[in-house]
N, C-alpha and C positions, 0 to 999 in steps of 0.2 A: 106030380110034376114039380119039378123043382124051385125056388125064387128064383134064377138068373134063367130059365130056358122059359117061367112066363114074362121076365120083364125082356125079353126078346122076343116073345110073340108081340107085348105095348109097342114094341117100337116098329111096327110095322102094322098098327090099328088105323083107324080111318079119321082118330080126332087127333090136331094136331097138338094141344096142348100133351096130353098123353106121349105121343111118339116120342115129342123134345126130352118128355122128363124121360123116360125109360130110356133113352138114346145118353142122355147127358149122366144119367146114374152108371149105367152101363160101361161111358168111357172114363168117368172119373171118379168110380166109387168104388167103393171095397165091402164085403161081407163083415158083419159085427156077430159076434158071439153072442147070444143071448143068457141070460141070469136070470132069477129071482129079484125082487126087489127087497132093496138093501132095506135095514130096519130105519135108517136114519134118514130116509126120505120118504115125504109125504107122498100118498096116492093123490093123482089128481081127478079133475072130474073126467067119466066116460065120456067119450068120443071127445073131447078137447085136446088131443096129441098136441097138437103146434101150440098152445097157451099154454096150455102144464107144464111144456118141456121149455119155452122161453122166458116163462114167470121162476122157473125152480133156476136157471141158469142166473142170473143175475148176483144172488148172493154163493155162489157155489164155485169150485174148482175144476165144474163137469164141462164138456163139449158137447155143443147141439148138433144134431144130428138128424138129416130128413134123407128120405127115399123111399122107398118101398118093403112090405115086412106082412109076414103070413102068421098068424096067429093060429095056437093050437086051436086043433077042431076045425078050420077052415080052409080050404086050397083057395081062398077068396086073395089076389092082389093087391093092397091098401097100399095108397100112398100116405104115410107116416112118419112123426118125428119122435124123437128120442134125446137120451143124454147118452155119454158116453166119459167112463173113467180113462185114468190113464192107461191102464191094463187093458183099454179095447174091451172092457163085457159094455153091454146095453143097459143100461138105465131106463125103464122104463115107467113112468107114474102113470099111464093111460093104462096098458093094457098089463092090469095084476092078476087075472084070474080071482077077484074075486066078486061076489054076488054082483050081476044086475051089470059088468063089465065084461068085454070080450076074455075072453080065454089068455094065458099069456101069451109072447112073443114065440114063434117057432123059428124063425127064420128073418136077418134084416140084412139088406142090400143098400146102403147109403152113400150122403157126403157126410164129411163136416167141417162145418163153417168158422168163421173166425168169431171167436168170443164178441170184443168190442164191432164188427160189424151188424151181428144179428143186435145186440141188444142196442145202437146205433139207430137201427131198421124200427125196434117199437117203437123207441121214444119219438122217431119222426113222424111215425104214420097214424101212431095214439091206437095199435090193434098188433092181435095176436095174429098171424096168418102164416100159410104157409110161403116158405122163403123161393120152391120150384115153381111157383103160380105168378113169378114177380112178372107182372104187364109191360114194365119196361123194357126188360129182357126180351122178351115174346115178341114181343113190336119194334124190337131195333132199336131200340133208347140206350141200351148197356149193350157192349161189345162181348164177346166172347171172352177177350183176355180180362175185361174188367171184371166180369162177374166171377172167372176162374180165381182170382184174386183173391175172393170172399173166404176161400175155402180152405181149411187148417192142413 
């Protein structure tokens, strides 16, 4: 099965945080190409996606990037962050394929967000987190327009 026909079954699951994100990826996200990871960036640690990819953004040229992404070997749906160059391939420092980490990326379905908001976002909250988990949002604190806002 494909990424975008299971993040259409998410959006119709029974938990509502799930539904918003596969619903909200779904309307304003786009497919990223996946790569190799470039030599000139560091791996970061296993399962740490949303840290690695907004610790690696701060000194760097790359765009953050969170949604949903199927790793080789897996038809499992991850919600996932990433980086992304200008050329649209995936940057990936979580999932390299190597020892004791999942498998590479096969497949990613994202947003991405605006440089100085996400790195805005650590410095307030003092943590790495994922940006589609934001409780504000969920709970009617951030508007629909104001969060679309966020996004590059």
């Amino acid at each position: 099965m494909s990424l975008v026909n299971l993040l259409h079954s998410q959006s119709t699951c029974p938990f509502p945080i799930l539904r918003w994100q596969a619903s909200f990826v779904l309307n304003h996200g786009r497919p990223f190409t996946p790569r190799k990871l470039p030599k000139n960036i560091k791996p970061g640690a296993p399962f740490e996606c949303f840290g690695n990819c907004q610790r690696a953004l701060a000194g760097s040229d790359l765009t953050y990037c969170e949604g949903f992404a199927i790793h080789l070997g897996s038809p499992v749906l991850q919600h996932h962050a990433w980086l992304c160059a200008d050329d649209g391939y995936v940057i990936d420092p979580t999932w390299t394929g190597k020892p004791d980490t999942p498998g590479l990326g096969a497949e990613y379905f994202g947003v991405s967000f605006n440089k100085k908001f996400v790195l805005t976002r650590v410095l307030r909250s003092k943590e790495y987190s994922a940006i589609l988990d934001d409780e504000e949002f969920l709970k009617g604190g951030t508007s629909t327009d104001e969060f679309l806002s966020t996004l590059r």
